[in-house]
C-alpha positions as CSV (number, residue, x, y, z in Angstrom):
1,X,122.1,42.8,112.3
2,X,119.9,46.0,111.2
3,X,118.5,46.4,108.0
4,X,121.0,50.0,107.9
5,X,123.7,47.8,108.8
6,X,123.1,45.4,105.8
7,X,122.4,47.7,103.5
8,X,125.9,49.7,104.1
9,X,128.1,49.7,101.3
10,X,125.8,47.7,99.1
11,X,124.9,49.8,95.6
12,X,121.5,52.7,95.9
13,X,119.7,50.6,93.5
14,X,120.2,47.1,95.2
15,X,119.2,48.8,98.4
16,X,116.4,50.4,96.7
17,X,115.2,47.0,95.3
18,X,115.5,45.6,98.4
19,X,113.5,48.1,100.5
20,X,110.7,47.1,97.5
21,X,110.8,43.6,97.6
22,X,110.8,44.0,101.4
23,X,107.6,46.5,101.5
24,X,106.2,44.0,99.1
25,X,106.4,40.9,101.2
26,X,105.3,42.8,104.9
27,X,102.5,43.7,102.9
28,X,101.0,40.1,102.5
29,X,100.4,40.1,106.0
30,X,100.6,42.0,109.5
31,X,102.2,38.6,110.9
32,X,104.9,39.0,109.0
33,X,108.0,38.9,110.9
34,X,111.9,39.8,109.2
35,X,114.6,38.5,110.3
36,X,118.5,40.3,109.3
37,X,121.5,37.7,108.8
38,X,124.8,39.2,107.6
39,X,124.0,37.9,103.9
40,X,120.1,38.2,103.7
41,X,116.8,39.0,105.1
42,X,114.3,36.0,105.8
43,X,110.5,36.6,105.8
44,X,108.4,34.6,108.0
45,X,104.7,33.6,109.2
46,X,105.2,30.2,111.3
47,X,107.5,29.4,109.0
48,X,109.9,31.0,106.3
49,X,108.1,32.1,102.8
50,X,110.9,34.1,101.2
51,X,114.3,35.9,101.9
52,X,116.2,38.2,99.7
53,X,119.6,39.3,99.4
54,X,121.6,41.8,97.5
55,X,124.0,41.2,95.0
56,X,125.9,43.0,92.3
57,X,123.6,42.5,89.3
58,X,120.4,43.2,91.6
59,X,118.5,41.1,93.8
60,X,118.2,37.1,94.9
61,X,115.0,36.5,96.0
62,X,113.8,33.1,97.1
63,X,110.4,32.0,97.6
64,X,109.3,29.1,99.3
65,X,106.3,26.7,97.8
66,X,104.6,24.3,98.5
67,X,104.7,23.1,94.4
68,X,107.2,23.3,91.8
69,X,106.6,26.3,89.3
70,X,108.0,27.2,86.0
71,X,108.9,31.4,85.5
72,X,110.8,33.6,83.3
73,X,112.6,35.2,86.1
74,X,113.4,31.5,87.7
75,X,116.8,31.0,88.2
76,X,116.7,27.3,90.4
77,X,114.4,25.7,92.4
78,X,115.2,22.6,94.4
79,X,113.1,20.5,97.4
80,X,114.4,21.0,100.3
81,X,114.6,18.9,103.8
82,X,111.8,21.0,104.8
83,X,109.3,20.0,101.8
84,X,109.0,22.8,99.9
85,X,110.4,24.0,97.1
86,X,112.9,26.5,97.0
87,X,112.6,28.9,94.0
88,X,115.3,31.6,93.3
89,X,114.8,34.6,91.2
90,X,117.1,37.1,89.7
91,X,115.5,40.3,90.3
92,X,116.7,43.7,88.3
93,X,113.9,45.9,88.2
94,X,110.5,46.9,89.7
95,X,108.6,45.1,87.3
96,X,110.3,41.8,87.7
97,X,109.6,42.2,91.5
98,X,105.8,42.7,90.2
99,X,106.1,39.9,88.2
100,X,107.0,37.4,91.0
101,X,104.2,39.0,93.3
102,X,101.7,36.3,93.0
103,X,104.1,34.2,93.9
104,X,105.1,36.0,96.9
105,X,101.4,36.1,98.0
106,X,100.9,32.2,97.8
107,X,103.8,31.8,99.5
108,X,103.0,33.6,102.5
109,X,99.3,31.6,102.5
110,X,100.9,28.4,101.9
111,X,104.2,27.6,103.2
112,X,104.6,30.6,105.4
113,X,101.3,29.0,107.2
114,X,103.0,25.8,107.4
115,X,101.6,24.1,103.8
116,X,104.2,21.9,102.5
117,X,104.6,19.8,99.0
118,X,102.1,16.8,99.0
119,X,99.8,19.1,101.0
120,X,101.0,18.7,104.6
């Protein structure tokens, strides 16, 4: 699936958050590679770092670490079978997309290099 193809018939300010967040996480690295499924798009390094999807009230953005963090924005994190921990964000505006940048950033130098919780 495209990125156009997604984006069709979703609202002009989730698709305008979504381009950001997107822009956002190619910038942590030229390796970055984005993948399209029919409900979201997955970032990767060697292995998965974030995704994003669109949804009514905004954006839900996940970030994968390799530690279990506490946020404003945080909606759920969770361990998963892959040892990292799954954190999801509501997203509504610019700034909380800046908010979770940092995040993003370790993200992409930890899990998305293969890190994983307990430093494996």
């Amino acid at each position: 699936m495209s990125l156009d193809e997604y984006l069709g018939g979703k609202t002009r300010e989730g698709a305008a958050l979504f381009r950001s967040f997107a822009k956002l996480a190619q910038a942590c690295g030229d390796d970055v590679v984005v993948s399209m499924s029919r409900t979201a798009a997955h970032f990767k390094r060697i292995h998965e770092f974030a995704s994003s999807s669109v949804q009514r009230r905004g954006l839900e953005v996940v970030i994968n670490l390799p530690r279990k963090v506490e946020h404003p924005r945080l909606q759920r994190s969770s361990l998963t079978a892959e040892a990292v921990y799954a954190h999801t964000f509501d997203v509504t505006s610019t700034g909380d997309l800046y908010a979770i940048v940092d995040l993003l950033k370790e993200a992409y130098e930890t899990v998305g290099a293969g890190k994983r919780a307990g430093g494996n």
